[in-house]
N, C-alpha and C positions, 0 to 999 in steps of 0.2 A: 504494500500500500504506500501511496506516494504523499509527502506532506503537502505538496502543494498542488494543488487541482484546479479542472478547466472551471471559469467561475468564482471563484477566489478574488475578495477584492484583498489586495497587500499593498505593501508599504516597500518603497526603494530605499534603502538602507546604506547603500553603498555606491560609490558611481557619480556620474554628472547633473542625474535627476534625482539626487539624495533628497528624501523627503515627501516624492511626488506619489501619489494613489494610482491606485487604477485595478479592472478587472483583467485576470488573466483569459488569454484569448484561446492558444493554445499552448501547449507542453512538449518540448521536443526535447527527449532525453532528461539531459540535465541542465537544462537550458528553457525559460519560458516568455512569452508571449504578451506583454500586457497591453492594456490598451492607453492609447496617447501616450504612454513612455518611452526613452529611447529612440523617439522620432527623425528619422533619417532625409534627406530628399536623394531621388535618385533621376539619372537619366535612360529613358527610357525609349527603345526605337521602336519604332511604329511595324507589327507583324496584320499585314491584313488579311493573314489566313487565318488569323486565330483571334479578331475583330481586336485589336489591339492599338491604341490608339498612342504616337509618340508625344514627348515631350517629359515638363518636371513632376514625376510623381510625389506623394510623401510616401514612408510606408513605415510600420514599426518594426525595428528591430529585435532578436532575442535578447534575454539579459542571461545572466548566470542565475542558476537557483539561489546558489550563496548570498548573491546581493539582495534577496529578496525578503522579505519575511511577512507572515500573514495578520492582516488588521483584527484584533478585537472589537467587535462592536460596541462592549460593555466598555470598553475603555477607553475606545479611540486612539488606540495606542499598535506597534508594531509588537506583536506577544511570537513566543514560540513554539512548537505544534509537537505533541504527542501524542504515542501511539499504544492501545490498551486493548486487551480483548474481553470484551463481555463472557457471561455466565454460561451464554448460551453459543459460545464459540466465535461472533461476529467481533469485526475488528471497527475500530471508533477510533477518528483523530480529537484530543483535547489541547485546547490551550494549558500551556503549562503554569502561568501566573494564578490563574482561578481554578482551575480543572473544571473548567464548562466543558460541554460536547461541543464540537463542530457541526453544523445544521450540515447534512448532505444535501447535494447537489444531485434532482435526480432528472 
């Protein structure tokens, strides 16, 4: 089970957008996805076989999982994510400051 999951809003902790929010988009590896962070512009050439339109795109780039860490809502703060298994064999991520449950994402 992975501590940080699609849906996930976090906290950049590290990095050039130290500070900033955002939902994770996707998960690649050990590397994720968030939204409006790490905003890049790129140049882009125009494929008209694949209706692809040239010019300056933006687009987000990955960050490190490390730099990331996942937002408390209780808190509003960057907390950090543990992992427990219930009675009944299922496995639950908690924040470590409170031992809340994490709300799945389904």
């Amino acid at each position: 089970m992975k501590k940080i999951i699609k849906g996930d809003r976090v906290v950049v902790i590290a990095g050039k957008d130290k500070g900033r929010q955002g939902e994770v988009v996707r998960v690649l590896g050990d590397r994720v996805i968030v939204d409006g962070v790490n905003v890049v512009k790129r140049h882009q050439k125009p494929n008209p076989m694949r209706q692809i339109e040239g010019g300056i795109i933006t687009k987000n780039m990955p960050l490190d999982v490390s730099n990331v860490a996942i937002l408390n809502p209780e808190t509003q703060k960057a907390d950090r994510v543990g992992i427990k298994v219930l009675e009944n064999g299922e496995k639950v991520r908690f924040f470590k400051s409170n031992g809340a449950e994490i709300a799945r994402k389904e």
